[in-house]
C-alpha positions in Angstrom: -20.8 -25.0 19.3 -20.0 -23.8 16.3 -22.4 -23.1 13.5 -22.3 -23.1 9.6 -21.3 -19.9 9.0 -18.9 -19.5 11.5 -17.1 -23.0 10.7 -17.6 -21.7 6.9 -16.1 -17.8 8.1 -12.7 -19.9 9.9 -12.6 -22.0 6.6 -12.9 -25.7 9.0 -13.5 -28.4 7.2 -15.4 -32.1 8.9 -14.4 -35.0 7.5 -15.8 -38.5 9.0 -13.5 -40.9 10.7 -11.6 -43.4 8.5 -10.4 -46.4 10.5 -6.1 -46.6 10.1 -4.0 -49.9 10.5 -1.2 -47.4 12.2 -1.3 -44.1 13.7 1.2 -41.5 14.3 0.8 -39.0 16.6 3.2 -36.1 17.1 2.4 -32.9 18.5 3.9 -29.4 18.0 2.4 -26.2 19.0 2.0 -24.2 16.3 0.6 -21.1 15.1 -1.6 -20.9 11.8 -1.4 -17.4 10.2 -1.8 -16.1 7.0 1.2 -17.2 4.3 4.8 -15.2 4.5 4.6 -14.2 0.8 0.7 -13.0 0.7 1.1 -10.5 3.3 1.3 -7.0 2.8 2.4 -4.2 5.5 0.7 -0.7 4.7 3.1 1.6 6.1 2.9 5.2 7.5 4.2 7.6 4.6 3.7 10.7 6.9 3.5 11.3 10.9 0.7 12.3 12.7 -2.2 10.9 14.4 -4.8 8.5 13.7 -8.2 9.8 13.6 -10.5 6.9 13.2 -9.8 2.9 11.9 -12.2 1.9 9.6 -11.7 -2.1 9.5 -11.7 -4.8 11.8 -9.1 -7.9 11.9 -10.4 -11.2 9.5 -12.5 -8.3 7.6 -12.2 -8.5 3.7 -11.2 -5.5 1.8 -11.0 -4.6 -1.6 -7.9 -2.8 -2.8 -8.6 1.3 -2.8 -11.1 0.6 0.5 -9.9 2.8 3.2 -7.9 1.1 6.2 -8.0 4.3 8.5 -7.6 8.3 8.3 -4.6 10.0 9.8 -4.2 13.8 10.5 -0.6 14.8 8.9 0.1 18.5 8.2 2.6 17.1 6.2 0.6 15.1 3.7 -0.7 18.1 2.7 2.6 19.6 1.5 3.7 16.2 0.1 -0.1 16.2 -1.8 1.2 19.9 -3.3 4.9 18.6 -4.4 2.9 16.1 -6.6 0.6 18.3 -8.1 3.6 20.9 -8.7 5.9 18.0 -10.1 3.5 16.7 -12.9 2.6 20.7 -13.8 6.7 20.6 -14.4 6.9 17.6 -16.2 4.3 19.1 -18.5 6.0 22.3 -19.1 9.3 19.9 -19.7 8.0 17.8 -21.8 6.4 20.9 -24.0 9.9 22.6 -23.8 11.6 19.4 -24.9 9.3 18.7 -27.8 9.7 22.3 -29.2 14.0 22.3 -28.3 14.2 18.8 -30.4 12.3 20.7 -33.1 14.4 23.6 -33.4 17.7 21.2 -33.3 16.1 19.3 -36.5 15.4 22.2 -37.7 19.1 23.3 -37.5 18.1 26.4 -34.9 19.7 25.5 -31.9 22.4 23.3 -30.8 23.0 19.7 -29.6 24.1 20.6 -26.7 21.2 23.0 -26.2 18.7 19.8 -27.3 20.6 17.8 -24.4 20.4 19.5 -21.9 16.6 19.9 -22.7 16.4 16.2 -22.4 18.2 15.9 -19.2 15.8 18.4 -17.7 13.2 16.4 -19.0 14.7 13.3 -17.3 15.1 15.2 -14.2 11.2 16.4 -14.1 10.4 12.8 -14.9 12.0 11.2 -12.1 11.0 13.8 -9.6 7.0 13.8 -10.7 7.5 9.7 -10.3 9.2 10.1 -6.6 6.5 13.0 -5.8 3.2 10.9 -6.7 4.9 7.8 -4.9 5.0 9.6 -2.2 1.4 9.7 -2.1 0.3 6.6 -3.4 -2.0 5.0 -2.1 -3.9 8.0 -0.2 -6.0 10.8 -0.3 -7.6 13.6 1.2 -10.9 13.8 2.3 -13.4 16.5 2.9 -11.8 16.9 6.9 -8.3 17.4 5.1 -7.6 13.8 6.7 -5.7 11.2 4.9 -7.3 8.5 3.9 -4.9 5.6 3.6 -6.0 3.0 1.0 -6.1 -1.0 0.7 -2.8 -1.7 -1.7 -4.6 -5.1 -2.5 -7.9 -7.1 -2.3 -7.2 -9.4 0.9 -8.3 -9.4 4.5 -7.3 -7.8 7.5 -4.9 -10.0 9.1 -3.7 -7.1 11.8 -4.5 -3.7 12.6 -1.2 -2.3 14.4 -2.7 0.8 15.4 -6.4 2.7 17.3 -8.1 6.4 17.0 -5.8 8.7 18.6 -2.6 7.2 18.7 1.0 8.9 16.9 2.4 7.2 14.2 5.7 8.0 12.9 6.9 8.0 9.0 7.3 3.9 8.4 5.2 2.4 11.6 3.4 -0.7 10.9 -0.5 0.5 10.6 -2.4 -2.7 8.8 -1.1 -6.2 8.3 -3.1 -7.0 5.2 -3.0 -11.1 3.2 -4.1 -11.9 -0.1 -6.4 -14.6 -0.4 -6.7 -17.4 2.2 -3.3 -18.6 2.1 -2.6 -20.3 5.5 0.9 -21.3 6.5 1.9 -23.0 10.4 4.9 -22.0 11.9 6.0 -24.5 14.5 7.1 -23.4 17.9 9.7 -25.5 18.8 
């Protein structure tokens, strides 16, 4: 038997029985999963071990909730490159502002206010790959990782358990957006 909450939970819905003139019947097996396009695959960005899952499959979670903790010497480093990458983009776009000044003002040369911009450019697309790198984490007080929910959706698979190795780009969480159902047929 199933009750309420569970029908409610596995989104069934009862309809009574209408008599038909005709009736088709045609069966395929078939397997109902979550849509193609509202899935989402968090990735590992760093090897090392998982220390402890924090959801369950069909669980709802809203996006920055975290999926699990990994231990990654590695994170750490990457975590530092960020932080050291926006301090440079600062100090770039500081020496940029006060090199375009002095070229107005006649002081220095073009060449000298290009090449100011290009290092400018250059800070600006490393800070941008060094926080994507991150993205989507953080550290907690254990120096763990804590990887985060891209998206509000629910769990649709967790590919990994406490204590196993995960590798830069293995699966981790299987995550869908709404309840978005598709069947594939297994013909």
């Amino acid at each position: 038997r199933v009750d309420a909450k569970q029908s409610a939970a596995m989104g069934l819905v009862l309809e009574p029985a209408v008599a038909a003139d005709w009736l088709t019947e045609a069966r395929v097996p078939a397997v109902v999963d979550a849509d193609r396009e509202a899935r989402v695959v968090v990735l590992a960005r760093f090897a090392g071990g998982v220390a402890q899952v924090h959801v369950r499959e069909d669980e709802r979670v809203a996006a920055g909730a975290v999926l699990l903790t990994l231990q990654s010497p590695e994170h750490a480093m990457a975590q530092a490159r960020a932080q050291a990458s926006r301090l440079q983009l600062a100090q770039a776009e500081r020496d940029d502002a006060r090199t375009r000044a002095l070229f107005e003002a006649g002081v220095v040369a073009q060449r000298e206010s290009e090449a100011s911009a290009t290092a400018l450019a250059t800070a600006r697309a490393n800070a941008v790959a060094d926080q994507a790198a991150v993205a989507h984490t953080r550290t907690n007080a254990r120096g763990e990782i804590e990887v985060l929910a891209p998206i509000d959706g629910r769990v649709l698979r967790q590919r990994v358990a406490a204590g196993d190795g995960v590798a830069v780009g293995d699966d981790l969480v299987e995550l869908a957006r709404g309840d978005a159902r598709g069947a594939d047929a297994l013909l």
